[in-house]
N, C-alpha and C positions, 0 to 999 in steps of 0.2 A: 417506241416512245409513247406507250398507251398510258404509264402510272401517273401523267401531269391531271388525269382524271379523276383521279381515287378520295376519298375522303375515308372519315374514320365511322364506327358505327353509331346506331342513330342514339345512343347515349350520349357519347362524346360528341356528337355534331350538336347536340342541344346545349351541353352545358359550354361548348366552344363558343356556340351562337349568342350564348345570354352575357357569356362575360366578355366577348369584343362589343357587345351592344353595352356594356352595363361601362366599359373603360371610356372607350367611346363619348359617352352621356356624361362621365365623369370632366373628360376636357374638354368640353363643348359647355360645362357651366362652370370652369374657373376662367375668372374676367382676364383677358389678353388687352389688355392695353394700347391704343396702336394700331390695331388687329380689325377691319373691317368685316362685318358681319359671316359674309361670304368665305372669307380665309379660316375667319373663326370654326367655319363650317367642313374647310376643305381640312385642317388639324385633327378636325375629330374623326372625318371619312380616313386620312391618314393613315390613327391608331386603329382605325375598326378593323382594316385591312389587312395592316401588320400583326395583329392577335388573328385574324383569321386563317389568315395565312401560315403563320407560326405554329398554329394548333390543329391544321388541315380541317379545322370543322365542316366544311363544305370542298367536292374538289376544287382546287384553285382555279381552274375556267369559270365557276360559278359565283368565285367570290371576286373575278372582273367582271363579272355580268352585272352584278349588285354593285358595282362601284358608278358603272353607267348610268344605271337608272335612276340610284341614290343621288345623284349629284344634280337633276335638276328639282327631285323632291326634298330637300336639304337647303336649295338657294344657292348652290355651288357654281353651276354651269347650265346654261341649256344641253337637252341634249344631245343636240346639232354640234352643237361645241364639244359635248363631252366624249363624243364618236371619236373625235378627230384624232385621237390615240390611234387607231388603225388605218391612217392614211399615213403615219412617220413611216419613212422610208426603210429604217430598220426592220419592221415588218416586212416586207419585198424581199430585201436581202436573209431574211430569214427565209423564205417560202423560198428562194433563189438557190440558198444553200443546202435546202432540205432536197432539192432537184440533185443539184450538180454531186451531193454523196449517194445518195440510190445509184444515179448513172455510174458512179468512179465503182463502187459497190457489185451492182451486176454485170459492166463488163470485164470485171476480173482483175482489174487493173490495183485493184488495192490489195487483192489477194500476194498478185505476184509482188509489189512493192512491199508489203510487207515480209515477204518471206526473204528480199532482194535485204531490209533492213536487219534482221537476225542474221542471215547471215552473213553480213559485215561486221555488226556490232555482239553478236551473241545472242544469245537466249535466257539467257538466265534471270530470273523475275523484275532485276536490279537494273539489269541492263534494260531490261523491257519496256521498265518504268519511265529508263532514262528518253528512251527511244520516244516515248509518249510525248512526254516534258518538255522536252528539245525540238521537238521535229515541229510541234505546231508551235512554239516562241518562238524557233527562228522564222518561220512562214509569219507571223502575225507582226514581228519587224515589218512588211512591207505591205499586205493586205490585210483586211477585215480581221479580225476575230474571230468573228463569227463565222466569215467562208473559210479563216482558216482549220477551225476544230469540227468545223460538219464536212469538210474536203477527207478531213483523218480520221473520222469516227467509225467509220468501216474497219480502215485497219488496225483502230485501237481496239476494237472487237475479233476482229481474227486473232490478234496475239492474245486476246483473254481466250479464247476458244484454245487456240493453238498448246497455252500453258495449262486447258486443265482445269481450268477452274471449275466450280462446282454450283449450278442454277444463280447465275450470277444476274438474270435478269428481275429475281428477288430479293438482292441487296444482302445477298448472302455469303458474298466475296468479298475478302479484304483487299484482295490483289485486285478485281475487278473496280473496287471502289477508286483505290488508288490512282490506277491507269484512268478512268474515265475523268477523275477531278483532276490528276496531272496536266492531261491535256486543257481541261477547261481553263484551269487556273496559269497553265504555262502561255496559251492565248493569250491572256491578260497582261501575263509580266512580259512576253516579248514584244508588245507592243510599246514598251517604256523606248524601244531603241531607237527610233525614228519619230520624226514629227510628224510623219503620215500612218503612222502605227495606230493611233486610235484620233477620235475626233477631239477630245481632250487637249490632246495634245499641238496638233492642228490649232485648236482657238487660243492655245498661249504661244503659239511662234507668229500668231497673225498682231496677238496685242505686244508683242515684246520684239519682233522683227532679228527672234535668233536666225542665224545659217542655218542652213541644214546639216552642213557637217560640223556643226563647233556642237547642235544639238545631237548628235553620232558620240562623239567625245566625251563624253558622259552618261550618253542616255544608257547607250551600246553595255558597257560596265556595270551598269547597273542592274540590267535585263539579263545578264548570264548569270551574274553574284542572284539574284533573285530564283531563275530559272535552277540555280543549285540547292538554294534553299527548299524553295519546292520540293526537288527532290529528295534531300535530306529528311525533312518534317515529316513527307508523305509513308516512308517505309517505316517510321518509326510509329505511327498515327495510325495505321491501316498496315501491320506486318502481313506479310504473304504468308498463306496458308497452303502455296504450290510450289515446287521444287523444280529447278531445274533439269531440262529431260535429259539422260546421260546421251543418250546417241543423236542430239539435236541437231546435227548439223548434216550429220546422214538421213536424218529426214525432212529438212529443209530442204536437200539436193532432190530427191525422193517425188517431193511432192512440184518442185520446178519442173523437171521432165517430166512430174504426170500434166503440167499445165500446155507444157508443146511450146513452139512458138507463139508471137503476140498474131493474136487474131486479127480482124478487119476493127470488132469493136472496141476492143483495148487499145490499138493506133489512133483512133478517133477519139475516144475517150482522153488519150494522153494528148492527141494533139489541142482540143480544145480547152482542156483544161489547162495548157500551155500559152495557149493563147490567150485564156482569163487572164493570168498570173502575168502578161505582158502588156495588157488593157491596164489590169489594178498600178502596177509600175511606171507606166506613162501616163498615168491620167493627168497630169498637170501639165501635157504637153496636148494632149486630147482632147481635156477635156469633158471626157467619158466618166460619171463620178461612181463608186464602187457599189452601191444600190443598182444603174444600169448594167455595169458587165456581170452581175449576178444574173439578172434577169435574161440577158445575151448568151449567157451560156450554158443557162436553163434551159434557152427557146432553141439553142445549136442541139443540147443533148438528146431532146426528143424530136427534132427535125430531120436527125441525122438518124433513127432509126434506135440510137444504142437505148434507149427507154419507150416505153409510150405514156400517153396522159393516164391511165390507169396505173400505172406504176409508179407516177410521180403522186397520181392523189391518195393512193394507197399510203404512202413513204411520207407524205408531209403531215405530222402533228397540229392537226387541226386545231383539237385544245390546248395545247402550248402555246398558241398563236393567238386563241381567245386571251388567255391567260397575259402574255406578255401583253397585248394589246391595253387590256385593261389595268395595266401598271404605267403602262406610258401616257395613258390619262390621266390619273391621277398625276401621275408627276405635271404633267400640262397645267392640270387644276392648279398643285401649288403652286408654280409660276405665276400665272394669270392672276389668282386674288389677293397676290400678295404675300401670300403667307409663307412661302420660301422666305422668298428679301427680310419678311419680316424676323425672322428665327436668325439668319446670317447677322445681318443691323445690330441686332439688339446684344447680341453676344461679344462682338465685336466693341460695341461701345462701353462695355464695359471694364475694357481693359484700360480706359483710359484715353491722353493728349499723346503719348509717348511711348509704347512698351517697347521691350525690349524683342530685337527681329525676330530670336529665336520661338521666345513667347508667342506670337503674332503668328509665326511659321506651323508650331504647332498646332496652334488655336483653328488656322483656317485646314489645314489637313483633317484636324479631329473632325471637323463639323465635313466637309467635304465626304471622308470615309462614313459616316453615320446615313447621310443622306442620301451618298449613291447607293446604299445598300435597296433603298425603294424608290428612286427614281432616277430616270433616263440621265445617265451620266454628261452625256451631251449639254441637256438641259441644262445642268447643277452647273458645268462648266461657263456656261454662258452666262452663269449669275455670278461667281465665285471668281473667274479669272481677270474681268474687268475691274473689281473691288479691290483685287489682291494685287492688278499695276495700280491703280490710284493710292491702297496704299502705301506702295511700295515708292513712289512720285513725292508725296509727304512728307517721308522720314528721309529723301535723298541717298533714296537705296537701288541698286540696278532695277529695270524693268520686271525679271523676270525672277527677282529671288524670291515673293510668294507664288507666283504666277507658274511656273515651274513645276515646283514642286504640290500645288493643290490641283494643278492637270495631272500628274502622277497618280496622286491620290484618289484622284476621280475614277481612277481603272483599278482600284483596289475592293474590285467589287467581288470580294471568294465569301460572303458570309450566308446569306438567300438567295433561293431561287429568281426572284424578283430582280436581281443585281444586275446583271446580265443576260442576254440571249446563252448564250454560253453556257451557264451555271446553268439557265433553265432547261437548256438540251438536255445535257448530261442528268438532271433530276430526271430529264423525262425518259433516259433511258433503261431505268428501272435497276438501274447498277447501282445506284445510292440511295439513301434514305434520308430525308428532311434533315434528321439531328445530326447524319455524317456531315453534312457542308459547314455550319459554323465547328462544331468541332475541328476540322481542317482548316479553315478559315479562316478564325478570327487568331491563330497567333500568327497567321501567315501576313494579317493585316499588320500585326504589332509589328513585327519584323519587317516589313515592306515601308513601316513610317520611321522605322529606328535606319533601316539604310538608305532612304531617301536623301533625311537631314544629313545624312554622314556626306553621301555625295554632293548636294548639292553647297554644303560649308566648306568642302576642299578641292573636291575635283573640279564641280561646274564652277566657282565661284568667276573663274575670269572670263566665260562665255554667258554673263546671264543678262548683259544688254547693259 
């Protein structure tokens, strides 16, 4: 995961620089109305960010480092306050995840599971893909995300190795491309299935008091129909350029006998990593929030012998971690001065004393998908979900027919890196390229809001509070 470093050459990094500084300057002197000096400030840091970053002028750790600094020379944040992006917990459970896949990784344990998965389901590019898709959506129904696709990125790497591929850690592989975004993006839609599936989702079962299984009843449905679309889009988007192996299953058996039986650290490995997956599932009877049993089964894997601390500091993405960090500040920023509320508000009041729900449905999803694409989706929810029950209160409509469906939307983060931990893993594993992820992305987004509405106007309609 070294490429979340790289930038372009010093051509490109100048004329990248001049014109995120020059866009930048452009909406920092058209009048925002409304807009308190400070927010006016954090809009323009914003756009500077989003061209930086879209154009890789500087490598992306660099251009969070410059977000920091920027923001108490701008009037934005002190930079005591501006830090505080790297103290969100999602940080943790990133540095947590990046542990607990090394450990699953060298003691073998992902090796054999993957080989345990072809030969059940096949080998063949299609099946491989599915294997991707599938296996970290249904895992991210009930855990993280993020522990779920850095738990699997081992083994989504063995089967790109396994199938062939060719220097896939330069973005040279369409199959590799595929598998690594499958899973990022299959993380994301399997979390539509559960209320504990993402944090989103969680803060609209808190304002809207659904079940947890009337939210099953729906969510579930929609996270497989998703989880297929994914896979559909993806072979068509990124077709395989590797062939299935004719004697693949003879050498699937092949390579399990050369493994032996499970060793001491692969029993260790499976059982703690068992024991994560039982911590993340009871935590509401625990206690225990999923930020801690990341960090608990980090501090088991290298206590227990199956890693050491060089192996873990080796294996964690240092600048991925700068890089995310200084996206979750910025997202902080626009909170704080306003300037989120402000963009949500004003759009909203535009439509009127009365629109129509569907109108309204749209409206708050579009802006939700827009926004989480650069900031902490959590965040965006905290501002967006409470709006969308008041609105929803108003027109004498269930609690949860905005509320719902713009938590949904808030995990429809497949278009930048920035979107996600997730997305940002996978860019950083050198198996994609910047322009591959909105390419894949953004019609996954389309089609993620086209079968939202559909579910939530037929199927959820009598579980929405």
């Amino acid at each position: 995961m070294k490429n979340t470093v790289k930038g372009g050459n010093s051509t490109d990094t100048k004329k990248g620089f001049i014109l995120s500084i020059l866009i930048a300057l452009a909406v920092y002197i058209i009048p925002m109305p409304g807009l308190k000096a400070s927010g006016h400030a954090a809009l323009s840091l914003l756009v500077f960010a989003v061209s930086m970053w879209a154009t890789e002028a500087l490598p992306l750790p660099v251009t969070s480092l410059i977000i920091l600094f920027a923001q108490p020379l701008m009037g934005v944040e002190s930079f005591e306050n501006a830090v505080i992006g790297f103290a969100n917990p999602i940080i943790f459970l990133m540095i947590g995840g990046f542990i607990m896949a090394e450990a699953i990784r060298k003691s073998g344990l992902a090796q054999r599971f993957t080989y345990y998965l072809l030969g059940r389901l096949g080998a063949s590019p299609e099946r491989g893909l599915m294997v991707s898709i599938f296996s970290t959506g249904i895992i991210s129904a009930w855990i993280e995300n993020v522990v779920a696709f850095a738990m699997l990125l081992p083994i989504i790497k063995e089967i790109v190795d396994l199938m062939g591929c060719r220097d896939p850690q330069h973005g040279r592989s369409n199959y590799a491309k595929a598998m690594i975004l499958g899973a990022s993006f299959g993380s994301l839609a399997g979390g539509f299935g559960t209320e504990i599936g993402t944090a989103p989702n969680l803060m609209a079962a808190a304002y809207t008091g659904i079940p947890f299984l009337n939210w099953m009843i729906f969510g579930l449905p929609l996270s497989l129909v998703m989880l297929a679309v994914i896979w559909f889009l993806l072979m068509r988007i990124f077709p395989a350029e590797v062939k299935a192996i004719e004697n693949i299953q003879e050498l699937i058996g092949d390579r399990v006998q050369g493994l032996g039986a499970m060793g001491r650290q692969e029993k260790l490995s499976a059982a703690i990593l068992l024991f994560a997956i039982f911590l993340w599932v009871t935590a509401s009877w625990t206690g225990i929030n999923s930020y801690s049993v990341s960090l608990i089964a980090a501090v088991m894997f290298i206590s227990s012998g199956v890693i050491t601390w060089k192996d873990a500091q080796k294996n964690i993405d240092w600048g991925l971690i700068i890089f995310f960090g200084g996206a979750l500040s910025l997202g902080s920023a626009l909170l704080k001065t306003g300037a989120a509320a402000w963009l949500i508000n004003d759009i909203v009041r535009m439509l009127g004393s009365s629109p129509p729900v569907l109108l309204v449905m749209l409206l708050l999803m579009t802006v939700a998908v827009l926004i989480t694409q650069v900031m902490s989706n959590i965040a965006l929810s905290a501002i967006l979900v409470p709006l969308s029950v008041t609105l929803a209160a108003a027109q004498g409509q269930p609690a949860g027919i905005y509320a719902v469906p713009v938590a949904i939307a808030c995990s429809l983060s497949f278009m930048l890196p920035m979107a996600d931990p997730t997305v940002a893993m996978a860019y950083g594993t050198g198996y994609v390229k910047l322009r591959d992820i909105p390419r894949a992305g953004i019609p996954l987004i389309i089609v993620g809001v086209i079968l939202t509405v559909l579910v939530i106007t037929t199927l959820a309609t009598p579980f929405l509070g």
